[in-house]
C-alpha positions as CSV (number, residue, x, y, z in Angstrom):
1,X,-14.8,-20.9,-8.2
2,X,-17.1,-18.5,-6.3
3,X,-18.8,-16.4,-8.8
4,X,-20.6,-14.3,-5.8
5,X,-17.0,-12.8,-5.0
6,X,-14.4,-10.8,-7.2
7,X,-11.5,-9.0,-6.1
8,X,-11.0,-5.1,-6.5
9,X,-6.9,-4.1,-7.2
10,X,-7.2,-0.3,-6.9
11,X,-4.2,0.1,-7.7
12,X,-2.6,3.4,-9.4
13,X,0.4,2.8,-12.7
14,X,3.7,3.5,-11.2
15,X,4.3,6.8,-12.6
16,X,1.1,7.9,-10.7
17,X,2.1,6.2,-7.2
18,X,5.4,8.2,-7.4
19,X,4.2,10.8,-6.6
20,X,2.7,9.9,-3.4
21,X,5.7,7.7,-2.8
22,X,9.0,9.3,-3.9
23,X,11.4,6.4,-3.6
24,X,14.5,6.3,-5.8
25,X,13.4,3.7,-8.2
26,X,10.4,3.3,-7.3
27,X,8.9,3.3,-10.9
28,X,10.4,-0.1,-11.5
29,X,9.7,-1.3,-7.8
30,X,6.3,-0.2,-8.5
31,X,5.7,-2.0,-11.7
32,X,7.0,-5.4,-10.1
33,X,4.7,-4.9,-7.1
34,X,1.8,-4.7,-9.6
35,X,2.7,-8.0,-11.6
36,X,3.2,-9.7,-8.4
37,X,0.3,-8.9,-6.9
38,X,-1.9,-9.4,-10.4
39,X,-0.2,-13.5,-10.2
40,X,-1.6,-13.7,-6.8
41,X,-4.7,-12.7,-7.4
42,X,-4.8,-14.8,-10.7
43,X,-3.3,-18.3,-9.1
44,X,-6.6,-17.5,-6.4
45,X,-9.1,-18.1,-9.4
46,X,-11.3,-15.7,-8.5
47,X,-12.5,-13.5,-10.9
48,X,-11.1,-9.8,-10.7
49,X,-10.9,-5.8,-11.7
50,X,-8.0,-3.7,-11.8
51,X,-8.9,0.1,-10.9
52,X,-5.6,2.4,-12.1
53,X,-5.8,5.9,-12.5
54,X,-7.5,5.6,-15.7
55,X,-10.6,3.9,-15.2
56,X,-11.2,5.4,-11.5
57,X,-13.8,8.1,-11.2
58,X,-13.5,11.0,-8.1
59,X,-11.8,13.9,-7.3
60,X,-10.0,12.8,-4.7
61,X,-9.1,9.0,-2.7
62,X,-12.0,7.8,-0.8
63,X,-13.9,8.9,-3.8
64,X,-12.7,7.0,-6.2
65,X,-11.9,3.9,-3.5
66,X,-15.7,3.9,-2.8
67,X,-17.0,4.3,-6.2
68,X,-14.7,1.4,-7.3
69,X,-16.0,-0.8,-5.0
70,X,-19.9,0.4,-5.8
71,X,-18.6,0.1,-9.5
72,X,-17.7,-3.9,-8.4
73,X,-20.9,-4.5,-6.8
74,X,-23.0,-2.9,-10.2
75,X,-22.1,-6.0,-12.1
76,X,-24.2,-8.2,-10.2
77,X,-21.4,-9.7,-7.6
78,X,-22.3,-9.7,-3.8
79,X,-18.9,-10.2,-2.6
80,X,-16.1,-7.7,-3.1
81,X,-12.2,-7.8,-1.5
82,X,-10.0,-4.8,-2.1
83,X,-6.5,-5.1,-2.4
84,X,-3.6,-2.6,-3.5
85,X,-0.3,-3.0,-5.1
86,X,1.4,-2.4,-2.0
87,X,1.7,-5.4,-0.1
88,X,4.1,-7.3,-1.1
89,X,3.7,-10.4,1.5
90,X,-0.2,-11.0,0.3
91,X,-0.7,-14.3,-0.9
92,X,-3.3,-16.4,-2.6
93,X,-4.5,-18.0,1.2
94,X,-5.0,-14.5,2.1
95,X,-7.5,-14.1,-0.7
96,X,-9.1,-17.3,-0.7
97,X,-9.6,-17.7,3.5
98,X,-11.3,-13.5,2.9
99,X,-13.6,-15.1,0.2
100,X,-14.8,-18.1,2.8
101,X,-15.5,-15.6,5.6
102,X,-17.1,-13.8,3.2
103,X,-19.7,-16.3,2.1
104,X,-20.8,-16.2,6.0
105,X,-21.1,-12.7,5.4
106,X,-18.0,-11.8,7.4
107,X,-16.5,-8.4,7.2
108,X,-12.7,-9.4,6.9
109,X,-10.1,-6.8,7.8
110,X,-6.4,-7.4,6.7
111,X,-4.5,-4.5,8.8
112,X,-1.5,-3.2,8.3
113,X,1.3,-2.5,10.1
114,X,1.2,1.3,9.8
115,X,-2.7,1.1,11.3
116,X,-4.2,0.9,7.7
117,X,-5.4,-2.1,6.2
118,X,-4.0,-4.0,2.9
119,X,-7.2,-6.1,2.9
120,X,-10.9,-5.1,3.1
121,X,-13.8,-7.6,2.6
122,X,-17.2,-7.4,2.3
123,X,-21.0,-8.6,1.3
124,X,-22.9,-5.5,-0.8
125,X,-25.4,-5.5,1.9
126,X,-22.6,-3.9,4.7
127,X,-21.5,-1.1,2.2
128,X,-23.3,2.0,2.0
129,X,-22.2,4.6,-0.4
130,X,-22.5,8.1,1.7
131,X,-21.0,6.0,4.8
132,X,-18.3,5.0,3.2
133,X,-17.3,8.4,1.9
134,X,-17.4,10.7,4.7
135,X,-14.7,8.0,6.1
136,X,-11.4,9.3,6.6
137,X,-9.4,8.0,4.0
138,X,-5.8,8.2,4.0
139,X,-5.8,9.6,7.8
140,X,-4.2,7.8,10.7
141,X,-8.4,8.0,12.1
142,X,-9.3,5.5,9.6
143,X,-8.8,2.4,11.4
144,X,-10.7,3.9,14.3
145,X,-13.3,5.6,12.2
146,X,-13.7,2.3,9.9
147,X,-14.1,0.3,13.6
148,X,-16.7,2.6,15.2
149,X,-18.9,2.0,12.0
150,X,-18.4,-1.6,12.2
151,X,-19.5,-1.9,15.8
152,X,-22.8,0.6,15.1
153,X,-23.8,-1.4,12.6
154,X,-23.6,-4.7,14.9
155,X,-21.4,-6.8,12.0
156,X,-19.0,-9.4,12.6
157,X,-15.7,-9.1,11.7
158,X,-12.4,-11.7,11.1
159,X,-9.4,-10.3,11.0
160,X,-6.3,-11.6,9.2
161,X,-2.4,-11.0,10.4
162,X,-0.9,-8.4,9.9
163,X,1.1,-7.4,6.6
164,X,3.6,-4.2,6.1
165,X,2.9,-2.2,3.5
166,X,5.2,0.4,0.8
167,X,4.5,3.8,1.4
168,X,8.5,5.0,2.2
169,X,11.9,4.2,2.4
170,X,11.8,3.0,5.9
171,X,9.0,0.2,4.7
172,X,10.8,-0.9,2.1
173,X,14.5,-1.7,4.5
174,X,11.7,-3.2,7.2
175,X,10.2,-5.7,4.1
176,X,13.7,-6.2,2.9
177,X,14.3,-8.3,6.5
178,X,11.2,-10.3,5.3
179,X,11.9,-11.3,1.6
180,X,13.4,-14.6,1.7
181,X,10.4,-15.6,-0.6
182,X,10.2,-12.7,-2.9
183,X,11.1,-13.2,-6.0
184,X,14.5,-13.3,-7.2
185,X,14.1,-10.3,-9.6
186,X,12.1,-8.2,-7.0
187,X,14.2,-8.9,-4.3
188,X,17.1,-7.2,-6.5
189,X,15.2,-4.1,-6.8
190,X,14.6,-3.9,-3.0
191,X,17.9,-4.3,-2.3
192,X,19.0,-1.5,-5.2
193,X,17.2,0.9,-3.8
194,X,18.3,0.4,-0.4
195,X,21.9,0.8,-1.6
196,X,21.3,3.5,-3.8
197,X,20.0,5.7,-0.7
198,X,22.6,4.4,1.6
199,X,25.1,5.4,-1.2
200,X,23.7,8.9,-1.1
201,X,23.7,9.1,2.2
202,X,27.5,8.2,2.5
203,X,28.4,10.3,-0.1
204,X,26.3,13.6,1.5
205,X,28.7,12.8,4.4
206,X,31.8,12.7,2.9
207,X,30.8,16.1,0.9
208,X,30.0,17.5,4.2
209,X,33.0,16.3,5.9
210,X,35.2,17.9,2.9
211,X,33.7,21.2,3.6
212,X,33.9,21.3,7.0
213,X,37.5,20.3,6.6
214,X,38.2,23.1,4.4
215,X,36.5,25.7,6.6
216,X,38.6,24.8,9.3
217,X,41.6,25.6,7.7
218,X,40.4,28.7,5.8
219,X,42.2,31.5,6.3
220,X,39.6,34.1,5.6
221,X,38.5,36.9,7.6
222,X,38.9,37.1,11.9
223,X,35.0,38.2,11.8
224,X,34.5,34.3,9.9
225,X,37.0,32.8,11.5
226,X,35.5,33.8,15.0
227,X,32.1,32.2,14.6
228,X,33.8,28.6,13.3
């Protein structure tokens, strides 16, 4: 086991992610993401901290990211790799080829599709507090802003392939093409979800269609009738 490296889930309780991510049934999506992604990091034997809405301290993201990860580094490790919930394709090689790099002092970069990452690794020496917080987090700049500080500083990065994240509707029916090896009771809520909006959907249409064929054959007022 390498005790110079632990792993950093930031990683908000369901109820909490809703709100940022309003997905019809997302709560128990949510909650299955988190035990999934709490068994990968386990089976990887790496020691590890999970940072929820309760134990994180900042008034607003990249404050409470970054003071996570300078949390991490406070109890003596030298090594930390941040992860989310989101992700569902992150796996234990992932984790364990990020903590390798990292004992060459590697900065390792797991992107995401959406221009994010799902991955960030790196040795206490390439973090700096104020640096890290005047980033832009949660911006489409970050991957750029995040590079430009890497190449200043003159460190070498691996990067691993790319993974999609959740953050809408649309991610989750683009994962759903990928989860032949999800497991059997997530790839159930995945595909609820998707059927519950397409449901809605179909049913808004038919409403709609219902009262466009009644306003055709109203026989209201010319004024109404005229502009139909």
């Amino acid at each position: 086991m390498n005790k110079k490296t632990a792993i950093l889930v930031f990683a908000n309780s369901s109820k909490e992610e809703l709100l940022n991510k309003p997905i019809i049934g997302g709560e128990k999506l949510f909650t299955e993401l988190t035990k999934k992604t709490l068994r990968v990091v386990e089976s990887s034997g790496l020691p590890f901290f999970v940072f929820t809405e309760k134990n994180q301290s900042g008034s607003n993201f990249g404050e409470r990211f970054v003071n996570a990860i300078q949390d991490t580094y406070a109890l003596g490790y030298e090594n930390v790799i941040t992860i989310g919930n989101d992700t569902p394709h992150l796996n234990k090689k992932h984790l364990l080829d990020s903590a390798k790099q990292l004992e060459n002092k590697k900065f390792v970069l797991g992107p995401s599709s959406d221009g994010g990452f799902y991955l960030m690794g790196l040795h206490k020496s390439q973090f700096n507090l104020s640096t890290f917080l005047e980033l832009p987090w949660q911006s489409k700049k970050l991957a750029k802003s995040l590079s430009i500080m890497i190449d200043t500083s003159k460190i070498e990065v691996t990067r691993l392939e790319v993974l999609h994240d959740i953050d809408s509707l649309e991610d989750l029916k683009i994962i759903a093409k990928l989860s032949s090896k999800f497991s059997r009771i997530l790839t159930t809520i995945i595909s609820w979800i998707i059927n519950a909006e397409k449901g809605i959907f179909d049913r808004s249409k038919q409403l709609k269609g219902i009262y466009l064929l009644s306003s055709f054959y109203n026989k209201g007022s010319p004024s109404f009738m005229a502009y139909v």
